[in-house]
N, CA, C and O of each residue as an XYZ file, in Angstrom:
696
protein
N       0.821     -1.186      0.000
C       0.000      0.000      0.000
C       0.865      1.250      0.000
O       0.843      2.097     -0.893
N       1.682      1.287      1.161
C       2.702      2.367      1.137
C       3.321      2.566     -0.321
O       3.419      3.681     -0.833
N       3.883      0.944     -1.178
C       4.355      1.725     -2.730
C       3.676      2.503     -3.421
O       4.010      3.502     -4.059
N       2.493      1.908     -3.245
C       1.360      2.418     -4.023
C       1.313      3.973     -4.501
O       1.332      4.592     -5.564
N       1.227      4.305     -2.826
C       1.383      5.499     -2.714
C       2.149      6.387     -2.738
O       1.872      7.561     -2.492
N       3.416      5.872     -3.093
C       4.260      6.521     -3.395
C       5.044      6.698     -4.891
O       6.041      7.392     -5.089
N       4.299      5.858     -5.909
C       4.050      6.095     -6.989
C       3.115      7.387     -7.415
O       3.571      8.376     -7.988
N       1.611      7.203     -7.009
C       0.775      8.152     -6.685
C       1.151      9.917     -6.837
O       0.883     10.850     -7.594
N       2.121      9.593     -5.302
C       2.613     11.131     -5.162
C       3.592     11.716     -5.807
O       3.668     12.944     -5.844
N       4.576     10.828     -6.471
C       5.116     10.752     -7.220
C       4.713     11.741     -8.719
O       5.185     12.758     -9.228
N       3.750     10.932     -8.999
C       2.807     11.152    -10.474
C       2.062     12.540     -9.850
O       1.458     13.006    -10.815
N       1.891     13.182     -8.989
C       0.795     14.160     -9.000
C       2.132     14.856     -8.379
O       1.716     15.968     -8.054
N       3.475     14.800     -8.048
C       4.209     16.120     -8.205
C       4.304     16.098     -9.823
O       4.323     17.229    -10.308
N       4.366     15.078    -10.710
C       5.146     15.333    -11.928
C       3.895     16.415    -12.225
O       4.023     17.568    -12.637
N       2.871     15.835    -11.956
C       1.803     16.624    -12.576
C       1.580     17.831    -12.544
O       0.989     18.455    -13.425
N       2.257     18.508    -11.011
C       2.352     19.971    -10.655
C       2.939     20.501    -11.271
O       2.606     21.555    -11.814
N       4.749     19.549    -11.463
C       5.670     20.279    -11.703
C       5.426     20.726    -13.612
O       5.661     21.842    -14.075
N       4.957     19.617    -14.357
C       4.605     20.416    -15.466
C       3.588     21.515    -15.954
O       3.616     22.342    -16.865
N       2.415     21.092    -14.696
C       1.697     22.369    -15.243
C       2.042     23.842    -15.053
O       1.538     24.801    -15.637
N       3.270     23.836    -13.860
C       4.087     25.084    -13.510
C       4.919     25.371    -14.434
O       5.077     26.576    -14.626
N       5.767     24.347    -15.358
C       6.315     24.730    -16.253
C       5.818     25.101    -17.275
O       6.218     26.138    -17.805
N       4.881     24.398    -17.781
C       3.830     24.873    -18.978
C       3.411     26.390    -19.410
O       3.314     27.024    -20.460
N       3.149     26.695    -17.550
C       2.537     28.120    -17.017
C       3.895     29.328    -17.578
O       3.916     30.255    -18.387
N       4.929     28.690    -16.634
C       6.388     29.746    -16.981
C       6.559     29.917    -18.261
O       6.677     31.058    -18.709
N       6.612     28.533    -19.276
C       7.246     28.706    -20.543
C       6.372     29.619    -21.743
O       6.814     30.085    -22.794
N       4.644     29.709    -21.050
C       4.196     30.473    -22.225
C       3.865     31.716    -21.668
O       3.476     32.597    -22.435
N       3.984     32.028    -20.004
C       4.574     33.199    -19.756
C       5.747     33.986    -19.995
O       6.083     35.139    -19.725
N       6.322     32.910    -20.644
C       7.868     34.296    -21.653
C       8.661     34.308    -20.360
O       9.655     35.035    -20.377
N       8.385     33.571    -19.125
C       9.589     33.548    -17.922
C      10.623     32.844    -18.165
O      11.762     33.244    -17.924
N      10.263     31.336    -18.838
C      11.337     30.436    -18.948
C      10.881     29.684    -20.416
O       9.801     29.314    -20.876
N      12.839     29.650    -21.084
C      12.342     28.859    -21.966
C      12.473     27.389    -22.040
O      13.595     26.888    -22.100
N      11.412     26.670    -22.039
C      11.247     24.986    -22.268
C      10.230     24.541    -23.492
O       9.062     24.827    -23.757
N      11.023     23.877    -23.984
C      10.729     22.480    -25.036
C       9.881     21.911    -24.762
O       9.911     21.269    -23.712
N       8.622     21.897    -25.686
C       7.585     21.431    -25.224
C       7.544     19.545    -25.175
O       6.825     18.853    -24.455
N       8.446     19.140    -26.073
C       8.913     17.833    -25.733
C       9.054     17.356    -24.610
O       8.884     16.169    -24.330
N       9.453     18.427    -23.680
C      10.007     17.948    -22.544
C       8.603     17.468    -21.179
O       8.317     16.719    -20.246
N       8.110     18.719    -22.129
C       7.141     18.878    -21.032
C       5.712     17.438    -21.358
O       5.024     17.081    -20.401
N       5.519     16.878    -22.617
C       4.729     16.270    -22.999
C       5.408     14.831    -22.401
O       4.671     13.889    -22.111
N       6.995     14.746    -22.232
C       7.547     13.565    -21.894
C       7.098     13.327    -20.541
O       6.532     12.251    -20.346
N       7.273     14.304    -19.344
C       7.097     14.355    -18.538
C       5.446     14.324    -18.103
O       5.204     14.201    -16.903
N       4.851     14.382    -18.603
C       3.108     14.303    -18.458
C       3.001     13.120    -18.585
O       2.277     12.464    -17.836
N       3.725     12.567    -19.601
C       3.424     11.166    -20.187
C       4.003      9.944    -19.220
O       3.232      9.122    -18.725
N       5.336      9.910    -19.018
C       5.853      9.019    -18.241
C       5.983      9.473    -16.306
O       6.106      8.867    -15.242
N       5.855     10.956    -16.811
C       5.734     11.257    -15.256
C       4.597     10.882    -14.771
O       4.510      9.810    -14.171
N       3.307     11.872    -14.984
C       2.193     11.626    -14.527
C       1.169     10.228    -14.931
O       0.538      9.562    -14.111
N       1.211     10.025    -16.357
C       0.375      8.738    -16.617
C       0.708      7.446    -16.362
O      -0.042      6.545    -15.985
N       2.215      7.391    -16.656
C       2.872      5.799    -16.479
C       2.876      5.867    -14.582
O       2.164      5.087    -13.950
N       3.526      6.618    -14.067
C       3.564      6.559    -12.508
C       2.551      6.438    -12.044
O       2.662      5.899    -10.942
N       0.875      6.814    -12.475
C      -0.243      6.909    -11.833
C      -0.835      5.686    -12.200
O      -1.811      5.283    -11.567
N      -0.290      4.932    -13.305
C      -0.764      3.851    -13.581
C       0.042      2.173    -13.324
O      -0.490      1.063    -13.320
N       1.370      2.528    -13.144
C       1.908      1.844    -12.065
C       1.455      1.595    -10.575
O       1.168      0.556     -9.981
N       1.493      2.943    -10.173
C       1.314      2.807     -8.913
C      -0.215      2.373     -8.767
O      -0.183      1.387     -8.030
N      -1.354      2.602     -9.068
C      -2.556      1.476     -9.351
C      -2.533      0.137     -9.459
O      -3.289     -0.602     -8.830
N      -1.461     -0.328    -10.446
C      -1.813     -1.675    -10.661
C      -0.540     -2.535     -9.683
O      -0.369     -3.743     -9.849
N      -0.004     -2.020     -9.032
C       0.719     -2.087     -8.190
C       0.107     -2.598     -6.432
O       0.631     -3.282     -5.552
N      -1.575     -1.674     -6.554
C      -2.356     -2.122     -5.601
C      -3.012     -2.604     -6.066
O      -3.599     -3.259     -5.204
N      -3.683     -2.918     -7.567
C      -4.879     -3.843     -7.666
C      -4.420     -4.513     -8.364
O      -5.405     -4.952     -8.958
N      -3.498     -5.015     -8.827
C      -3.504     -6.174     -9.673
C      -3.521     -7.562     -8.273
O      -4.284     -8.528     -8.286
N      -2.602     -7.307     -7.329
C      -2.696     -8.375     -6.328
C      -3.324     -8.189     -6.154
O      -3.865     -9.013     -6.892
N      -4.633     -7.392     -5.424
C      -6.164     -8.375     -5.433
C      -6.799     -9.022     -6.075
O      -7.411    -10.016     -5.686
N      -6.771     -8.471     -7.465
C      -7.515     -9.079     -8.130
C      -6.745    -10.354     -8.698
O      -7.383    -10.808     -9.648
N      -5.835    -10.928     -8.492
C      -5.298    -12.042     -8.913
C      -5.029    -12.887     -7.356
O      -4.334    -13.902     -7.330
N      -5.608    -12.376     -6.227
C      -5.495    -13.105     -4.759
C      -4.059    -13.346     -4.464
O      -3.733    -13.577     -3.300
N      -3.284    -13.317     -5.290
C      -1.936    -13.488     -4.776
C      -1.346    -12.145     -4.063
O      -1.933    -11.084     -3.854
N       0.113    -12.548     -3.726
C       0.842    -11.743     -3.109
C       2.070    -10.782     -4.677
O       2.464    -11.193     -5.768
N       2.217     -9.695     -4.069
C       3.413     -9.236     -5.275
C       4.472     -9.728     -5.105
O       5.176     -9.764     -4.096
N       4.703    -10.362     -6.684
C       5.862    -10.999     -6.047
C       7.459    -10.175     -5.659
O       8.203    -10.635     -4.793
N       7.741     -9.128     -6.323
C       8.802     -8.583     -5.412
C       8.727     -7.099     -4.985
O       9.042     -6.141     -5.691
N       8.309     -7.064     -3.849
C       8.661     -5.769     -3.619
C       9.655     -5.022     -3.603
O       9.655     -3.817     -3.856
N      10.832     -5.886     -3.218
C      12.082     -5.207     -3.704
C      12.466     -4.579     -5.074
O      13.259     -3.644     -5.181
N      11.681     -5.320     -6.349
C      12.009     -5.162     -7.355
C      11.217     -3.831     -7.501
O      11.967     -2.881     -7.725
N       9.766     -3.484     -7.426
C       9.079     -2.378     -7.421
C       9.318     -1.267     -6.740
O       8.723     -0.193     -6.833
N      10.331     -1.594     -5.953
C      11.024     -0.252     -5.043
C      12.272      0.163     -6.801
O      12.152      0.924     -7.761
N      12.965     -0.506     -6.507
C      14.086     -0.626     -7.306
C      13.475      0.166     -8.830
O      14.250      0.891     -9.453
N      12.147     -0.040     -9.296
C      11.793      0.553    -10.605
C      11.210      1.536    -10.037
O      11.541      2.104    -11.077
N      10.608      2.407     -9.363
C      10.398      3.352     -8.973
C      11.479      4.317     -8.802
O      11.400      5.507     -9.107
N      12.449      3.757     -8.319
C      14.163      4.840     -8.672
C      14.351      5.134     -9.637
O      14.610      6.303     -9.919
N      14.279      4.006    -10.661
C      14.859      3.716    -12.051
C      13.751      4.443    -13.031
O      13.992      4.658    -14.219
N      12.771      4.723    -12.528
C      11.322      5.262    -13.544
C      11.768      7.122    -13.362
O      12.009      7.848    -14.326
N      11.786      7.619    -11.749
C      12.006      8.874    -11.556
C      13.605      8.837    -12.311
O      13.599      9.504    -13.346
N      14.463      8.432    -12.116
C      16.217      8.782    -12.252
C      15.759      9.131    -14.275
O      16.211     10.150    -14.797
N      15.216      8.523    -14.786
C      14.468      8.030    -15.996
C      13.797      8.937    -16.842
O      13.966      8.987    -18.060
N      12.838      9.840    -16.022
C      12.119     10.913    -16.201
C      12.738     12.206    -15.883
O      12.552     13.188    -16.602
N      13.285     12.230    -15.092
C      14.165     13.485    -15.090
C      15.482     13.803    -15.587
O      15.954     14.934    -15.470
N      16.234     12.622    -16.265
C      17.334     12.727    -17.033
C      16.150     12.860    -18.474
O      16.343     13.819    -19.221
N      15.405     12.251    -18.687
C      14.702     12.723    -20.195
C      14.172     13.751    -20.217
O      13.896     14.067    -21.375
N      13.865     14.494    -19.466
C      13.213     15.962    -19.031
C      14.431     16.719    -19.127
O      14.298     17.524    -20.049
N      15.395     16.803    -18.662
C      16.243     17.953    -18.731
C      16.791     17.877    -19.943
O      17.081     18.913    -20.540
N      17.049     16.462    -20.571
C      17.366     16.335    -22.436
C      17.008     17.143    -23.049
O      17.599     18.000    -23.706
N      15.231     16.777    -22.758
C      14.451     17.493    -24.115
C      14.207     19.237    -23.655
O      13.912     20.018    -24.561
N      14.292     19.546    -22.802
C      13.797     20.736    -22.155
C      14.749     21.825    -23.195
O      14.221     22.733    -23.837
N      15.885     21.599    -23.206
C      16.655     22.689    -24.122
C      17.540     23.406    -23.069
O      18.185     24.406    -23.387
N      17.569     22.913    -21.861
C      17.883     24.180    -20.917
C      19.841     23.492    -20.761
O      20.710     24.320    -20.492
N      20.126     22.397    -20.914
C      21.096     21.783    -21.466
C      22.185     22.448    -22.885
O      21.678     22.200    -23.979
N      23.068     22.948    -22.935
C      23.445     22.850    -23.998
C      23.974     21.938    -24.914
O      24.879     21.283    -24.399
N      23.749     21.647    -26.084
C      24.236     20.657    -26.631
C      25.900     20.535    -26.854
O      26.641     21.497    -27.056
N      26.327     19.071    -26.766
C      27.811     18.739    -26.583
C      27.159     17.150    -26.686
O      26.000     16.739    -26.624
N      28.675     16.365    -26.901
C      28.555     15.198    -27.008
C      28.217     14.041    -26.219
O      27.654     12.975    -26.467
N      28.859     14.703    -24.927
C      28.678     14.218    -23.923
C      27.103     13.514    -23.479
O      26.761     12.491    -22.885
N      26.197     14.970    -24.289
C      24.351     14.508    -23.941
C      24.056     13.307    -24.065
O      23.477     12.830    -23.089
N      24.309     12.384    -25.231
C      24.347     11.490    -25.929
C      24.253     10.655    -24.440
O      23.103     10.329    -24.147
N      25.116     10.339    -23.645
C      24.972      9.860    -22.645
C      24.038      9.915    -21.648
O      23.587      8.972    -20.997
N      23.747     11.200    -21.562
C      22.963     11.289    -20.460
C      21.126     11.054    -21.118
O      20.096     11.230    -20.467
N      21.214     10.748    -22.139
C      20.525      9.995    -22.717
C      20.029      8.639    -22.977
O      18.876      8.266    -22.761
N      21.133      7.819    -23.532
C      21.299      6.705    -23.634
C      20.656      6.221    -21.963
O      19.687      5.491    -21.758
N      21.686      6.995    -20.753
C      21.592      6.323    -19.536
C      20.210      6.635    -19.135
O      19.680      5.863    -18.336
N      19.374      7.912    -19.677
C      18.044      8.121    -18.603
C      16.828      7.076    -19.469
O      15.814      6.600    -18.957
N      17.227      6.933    -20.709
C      16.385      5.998    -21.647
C      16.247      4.290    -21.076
O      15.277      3.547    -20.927
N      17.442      4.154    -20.899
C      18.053      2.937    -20.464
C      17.647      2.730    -18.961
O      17.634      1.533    -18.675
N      17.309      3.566    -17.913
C      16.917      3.419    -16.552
C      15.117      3.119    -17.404
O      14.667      1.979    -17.287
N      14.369      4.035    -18.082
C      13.287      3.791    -18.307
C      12.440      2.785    -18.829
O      11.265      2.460    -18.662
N      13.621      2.294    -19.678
C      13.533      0.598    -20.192
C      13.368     -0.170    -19.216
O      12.264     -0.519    -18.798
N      14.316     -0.469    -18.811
C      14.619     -1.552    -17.556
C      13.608     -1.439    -16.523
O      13.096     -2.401    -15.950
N      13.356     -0.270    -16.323
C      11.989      0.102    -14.973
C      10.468     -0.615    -15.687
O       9.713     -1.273    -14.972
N      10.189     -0.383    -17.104
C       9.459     -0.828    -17.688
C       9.097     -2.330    -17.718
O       8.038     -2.870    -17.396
N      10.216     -2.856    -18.176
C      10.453     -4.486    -18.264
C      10.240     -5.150    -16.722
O       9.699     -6.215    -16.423
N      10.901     -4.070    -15.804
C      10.894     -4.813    -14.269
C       9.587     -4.864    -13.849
O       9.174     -5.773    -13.129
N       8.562     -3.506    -14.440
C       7.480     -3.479    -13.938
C       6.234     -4.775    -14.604
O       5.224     -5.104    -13.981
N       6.613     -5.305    -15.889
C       6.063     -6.027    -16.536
C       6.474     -7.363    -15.870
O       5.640     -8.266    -15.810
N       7.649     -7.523    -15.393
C       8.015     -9.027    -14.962
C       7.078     -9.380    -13.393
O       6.427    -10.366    -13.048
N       7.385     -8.068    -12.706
C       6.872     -8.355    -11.680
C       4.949     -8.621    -11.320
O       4.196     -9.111    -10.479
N       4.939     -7.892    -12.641
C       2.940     -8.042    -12.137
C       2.955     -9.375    -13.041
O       1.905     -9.860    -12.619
N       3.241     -9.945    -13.626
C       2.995    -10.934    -14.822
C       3.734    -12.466    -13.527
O       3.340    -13.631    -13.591
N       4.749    -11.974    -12.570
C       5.026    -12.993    -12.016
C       3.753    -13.027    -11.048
O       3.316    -14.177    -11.000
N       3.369    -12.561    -10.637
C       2.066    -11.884     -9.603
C       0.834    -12.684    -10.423
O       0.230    -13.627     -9.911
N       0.615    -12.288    -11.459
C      -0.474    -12.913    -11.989
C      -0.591    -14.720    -11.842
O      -1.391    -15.515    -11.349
N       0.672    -14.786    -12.561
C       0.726    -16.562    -12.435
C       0.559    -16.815    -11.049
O       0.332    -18.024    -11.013
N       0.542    -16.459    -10.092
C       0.747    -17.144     -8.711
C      -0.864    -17.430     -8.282
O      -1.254    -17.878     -7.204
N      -1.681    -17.039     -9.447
C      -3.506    -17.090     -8.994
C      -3.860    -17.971     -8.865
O      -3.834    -18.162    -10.081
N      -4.144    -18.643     -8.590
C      -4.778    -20.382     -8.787
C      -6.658    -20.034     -8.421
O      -7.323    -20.978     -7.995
N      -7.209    -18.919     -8.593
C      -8.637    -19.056     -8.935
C      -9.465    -18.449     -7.709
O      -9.097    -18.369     -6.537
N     -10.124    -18.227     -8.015
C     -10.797    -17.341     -6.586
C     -11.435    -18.516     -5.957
O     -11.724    -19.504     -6.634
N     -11.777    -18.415     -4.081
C     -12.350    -19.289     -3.151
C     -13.651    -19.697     -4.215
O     -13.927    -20.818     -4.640
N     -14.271    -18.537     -4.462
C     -15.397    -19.104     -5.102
C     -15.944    -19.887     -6.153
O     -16.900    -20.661     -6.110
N     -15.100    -19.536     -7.240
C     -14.346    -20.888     -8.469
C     -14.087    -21.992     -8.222
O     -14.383    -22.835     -9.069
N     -13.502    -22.376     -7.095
C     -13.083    -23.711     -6.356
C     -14.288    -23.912     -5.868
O     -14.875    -24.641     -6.668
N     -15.005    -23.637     -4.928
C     -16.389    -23.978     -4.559
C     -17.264    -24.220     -5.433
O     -17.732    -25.358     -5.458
N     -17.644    -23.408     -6.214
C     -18.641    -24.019     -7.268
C     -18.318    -24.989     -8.116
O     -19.191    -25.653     -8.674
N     -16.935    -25.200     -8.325
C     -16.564    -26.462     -9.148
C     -16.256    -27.703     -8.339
O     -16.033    -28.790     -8.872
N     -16.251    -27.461     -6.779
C     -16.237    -28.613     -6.178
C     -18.167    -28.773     -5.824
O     -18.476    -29.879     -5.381
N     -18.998    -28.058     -5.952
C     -20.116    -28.275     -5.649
C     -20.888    -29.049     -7.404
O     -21.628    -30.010     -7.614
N     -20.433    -28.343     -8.035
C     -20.996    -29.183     -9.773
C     -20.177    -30.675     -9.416
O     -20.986    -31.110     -8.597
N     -19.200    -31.639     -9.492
C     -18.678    -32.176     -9.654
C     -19.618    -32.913     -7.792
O     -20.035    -34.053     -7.995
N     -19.811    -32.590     -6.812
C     -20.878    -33.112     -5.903
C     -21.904    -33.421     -6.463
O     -22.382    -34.530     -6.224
N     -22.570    -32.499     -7.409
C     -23.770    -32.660     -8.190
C     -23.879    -33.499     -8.978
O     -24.903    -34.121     -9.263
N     -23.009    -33.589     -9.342
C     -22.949    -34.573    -11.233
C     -22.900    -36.184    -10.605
O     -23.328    -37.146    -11.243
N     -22.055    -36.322     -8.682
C     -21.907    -37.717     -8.737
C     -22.733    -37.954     -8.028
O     -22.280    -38.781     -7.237
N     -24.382    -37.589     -7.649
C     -24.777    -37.301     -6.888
C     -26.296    -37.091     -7.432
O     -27.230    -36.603     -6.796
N     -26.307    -37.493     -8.529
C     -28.049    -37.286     -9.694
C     -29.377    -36.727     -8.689
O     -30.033    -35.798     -9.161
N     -29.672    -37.115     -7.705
C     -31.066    -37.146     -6.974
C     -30.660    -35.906     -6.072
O     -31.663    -35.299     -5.697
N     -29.666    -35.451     -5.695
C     -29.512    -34.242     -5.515
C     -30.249    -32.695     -6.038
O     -29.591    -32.516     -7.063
N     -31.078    -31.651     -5.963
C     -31.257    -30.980     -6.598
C     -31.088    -29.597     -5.787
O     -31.660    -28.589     -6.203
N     -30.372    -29.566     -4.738
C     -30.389    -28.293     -4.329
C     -28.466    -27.992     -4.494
O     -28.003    -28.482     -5.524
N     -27.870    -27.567     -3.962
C     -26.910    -27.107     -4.261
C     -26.095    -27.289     -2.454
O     -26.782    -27.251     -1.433
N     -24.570    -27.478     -2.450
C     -24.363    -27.620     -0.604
C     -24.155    -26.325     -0.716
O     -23.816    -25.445     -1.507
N     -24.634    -26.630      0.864
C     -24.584    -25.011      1.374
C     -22.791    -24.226      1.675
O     -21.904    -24.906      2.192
N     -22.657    -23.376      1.425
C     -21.243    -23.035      1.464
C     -20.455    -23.279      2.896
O     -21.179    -23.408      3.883
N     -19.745    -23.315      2.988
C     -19.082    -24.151      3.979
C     -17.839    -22.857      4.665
O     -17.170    -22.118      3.943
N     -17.811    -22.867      5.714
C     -16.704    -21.389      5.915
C     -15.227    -22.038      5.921
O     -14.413    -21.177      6.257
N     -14.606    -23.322      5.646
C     -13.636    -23.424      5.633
C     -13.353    -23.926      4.260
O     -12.386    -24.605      3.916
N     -14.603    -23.374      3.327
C     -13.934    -23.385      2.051
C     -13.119    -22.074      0.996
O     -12.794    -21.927     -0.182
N     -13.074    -21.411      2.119
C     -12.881    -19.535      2.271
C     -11.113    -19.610      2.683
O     -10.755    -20.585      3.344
N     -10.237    -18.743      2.343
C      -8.716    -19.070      2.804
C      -8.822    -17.977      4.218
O      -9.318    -16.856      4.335
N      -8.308    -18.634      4.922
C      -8.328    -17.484      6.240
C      -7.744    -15.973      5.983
O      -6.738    -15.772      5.302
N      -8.537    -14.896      6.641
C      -8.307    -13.861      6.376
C      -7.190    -13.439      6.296
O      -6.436    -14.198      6.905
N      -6.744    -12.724      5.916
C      -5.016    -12.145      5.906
C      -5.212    -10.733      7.055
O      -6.232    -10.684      7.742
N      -4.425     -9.927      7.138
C      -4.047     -9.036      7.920
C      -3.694     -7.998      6.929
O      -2.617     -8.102      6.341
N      -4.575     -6.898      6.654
C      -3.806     -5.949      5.508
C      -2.589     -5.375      5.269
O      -2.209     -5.150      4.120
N      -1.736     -5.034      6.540
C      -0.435     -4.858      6.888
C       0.159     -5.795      6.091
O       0.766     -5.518      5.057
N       0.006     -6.884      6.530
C       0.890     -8.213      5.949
C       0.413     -8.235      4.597
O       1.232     -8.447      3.702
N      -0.291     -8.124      4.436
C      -0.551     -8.750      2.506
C       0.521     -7.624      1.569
O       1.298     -8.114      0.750
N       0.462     -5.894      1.812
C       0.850     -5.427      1.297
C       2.647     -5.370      1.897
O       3.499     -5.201      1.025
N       2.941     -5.465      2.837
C       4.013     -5.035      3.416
C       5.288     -6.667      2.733
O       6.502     -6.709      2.934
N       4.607     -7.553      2.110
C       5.383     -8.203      1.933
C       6.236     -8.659      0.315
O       7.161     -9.471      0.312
């Protein structure tokens, strides 16, 4: 929960910080590249706000646990280090030299890798589903039914066919 949210806040400074720049640059205060600023909306505010979402709902909705939190800390560095080396690229406020080339390659290259990490980790998350309590119940109640012909009502649900509650602390904190 805490990553969550710190993706979140993340994405709604990027969101400040461009609409302040937006504000300066067509106030004739400062000059910025509107590249810069569309990069930063884009991977700042939309990809971070949409990370950090599926970051809290994809493990529910797949009942499993995430599988690394370490790794989702680790792309959250690599997403900001990512966005703000591509922001000061495109912004213009940089002068050009050869050297940029690098600081390119490297903020592109943090954004990749944050990307891919973020894809490995919900996709490892997903596989770990094995089906909701209730999927299992109704397919152990049809398969009661089917061996069972003169039967016509349905069993009544059973509370230890339910996985014991978790502790919300623990589900997300791990």
């Amino acid at each position: 929960m805490q990553l969550s949210l710190r993706y979140v806040k993340a994405s709604l400074i990027y969101l400040v910080a461009g609409g302040t720049l937006l504000l300066l640059t067509f106030g004739h205060v400062l000059s910025f590249e509107m590249t810069a600023f569309y990069f930063m909306q884009l991977y700042g505010f939309v990809a971070m706000m949409i990370f950090g979402l599926s970051y809290l709902f994809v493990p529910s909705f797949a009942h499993a646990f995430l599988h690394s939190l370490r790794l989702a800390k680790i792309q959250f560095w690599l997403m900001n280090i990512g966005i703000i080396g591509m922001t000061i690229v495109f912004s213009g406020m940089l002068p050009y030299s050869s050297d940029a080339k690098f600081l390119v390659l490297g903020s592109l290259s943090s954004l990749v890798v944050a990307l891919y990490m973020h894809f490995y980790n919900l996709w490892r998350t997903m596989r770990a589903w094995k089906g909701s309590p209730g999927d299992k119940l109704a397919h152990a109640t049809r398969i009661k039914n089917a061996s069972n012909p003169t039967s016509s009502t349905t069993a009544p649900i059973q509370s230890s066919a339910y996985p014991l509650k978790r502790n919300a602390e623990q589900f997300w904190d791990n």
